[in-house]
C-alpha positions in Angstrom: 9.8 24.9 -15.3 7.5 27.6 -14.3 8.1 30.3 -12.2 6.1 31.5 -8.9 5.9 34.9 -7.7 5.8 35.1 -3.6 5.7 38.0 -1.2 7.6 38.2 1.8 5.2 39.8 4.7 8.0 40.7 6.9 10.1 43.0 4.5 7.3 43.3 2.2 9.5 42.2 -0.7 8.6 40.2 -3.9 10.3 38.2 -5.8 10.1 34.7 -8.4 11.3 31.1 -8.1 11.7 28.7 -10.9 10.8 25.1 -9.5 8.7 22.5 -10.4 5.1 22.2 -9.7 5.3 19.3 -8.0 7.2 21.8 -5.4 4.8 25.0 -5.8 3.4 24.5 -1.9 6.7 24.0 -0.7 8.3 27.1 1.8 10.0 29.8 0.2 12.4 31.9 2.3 12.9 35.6 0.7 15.9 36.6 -0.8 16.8 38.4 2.6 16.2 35.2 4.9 12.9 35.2 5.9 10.4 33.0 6.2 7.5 34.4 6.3 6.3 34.5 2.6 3.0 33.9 0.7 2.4 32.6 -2.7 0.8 35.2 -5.0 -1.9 34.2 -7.8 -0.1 35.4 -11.2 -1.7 34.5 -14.9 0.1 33.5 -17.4 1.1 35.2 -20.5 0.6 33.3 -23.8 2.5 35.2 -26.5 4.4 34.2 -30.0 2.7 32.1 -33.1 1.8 28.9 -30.8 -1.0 31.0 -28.7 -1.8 33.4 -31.8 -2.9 31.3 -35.1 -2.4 33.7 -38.1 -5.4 34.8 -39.6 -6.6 33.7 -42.8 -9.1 36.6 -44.1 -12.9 35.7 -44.4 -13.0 38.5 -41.3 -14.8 41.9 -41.7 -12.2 44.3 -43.2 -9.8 42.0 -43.2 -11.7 39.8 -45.9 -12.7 43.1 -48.2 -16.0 43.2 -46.4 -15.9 46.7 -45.5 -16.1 49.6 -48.0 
C-alpha cells in the first residue's frame, strides 16, 4: 500500500498515511484534528537487488580495462 506524505497548513505539521491509491485524493485530517492539509509531491525510493541488477564486468575498470 503506498504511503503519502501531507502537510497540515494550520499547524504546519507533516506527516504519512498508508492507504490505497484508489484513496490518494481523499481528505486527510492531521494528527492534531485539522483539516486543512495538502498532499505533498514525494519520489519514490527504489533500493535492494530488484531496482539494482548486479553487474557483470565488461565495464571500464571493472572489466580490467583500465591500467
Amino acid at each position: 500500500m503506498p504511503t503519502y506524505a501531507y502537510r497540515c497548513r494550520d499547524c504546519t505539521g507533516t506527516f504519512e498515511l498508508q492507504r490505497p491509491m484508489s484513496e490518494s485524493g481523499a481528505p486527510a485530517p492531521c494528527p492534531e484534528g485539522h483539516t486543512d492539509t495538502v498532499k505533498l509531491l514525494t519520489t519514490v525510493a527504489l533500493t535492494g537487488s530488484a531496482a539494482a541488477p548486479a553487474s557483470s564486468g565488461g565495464g571500464c575498470c571493472g572489466g580490467g580495462c583500465c591500467s
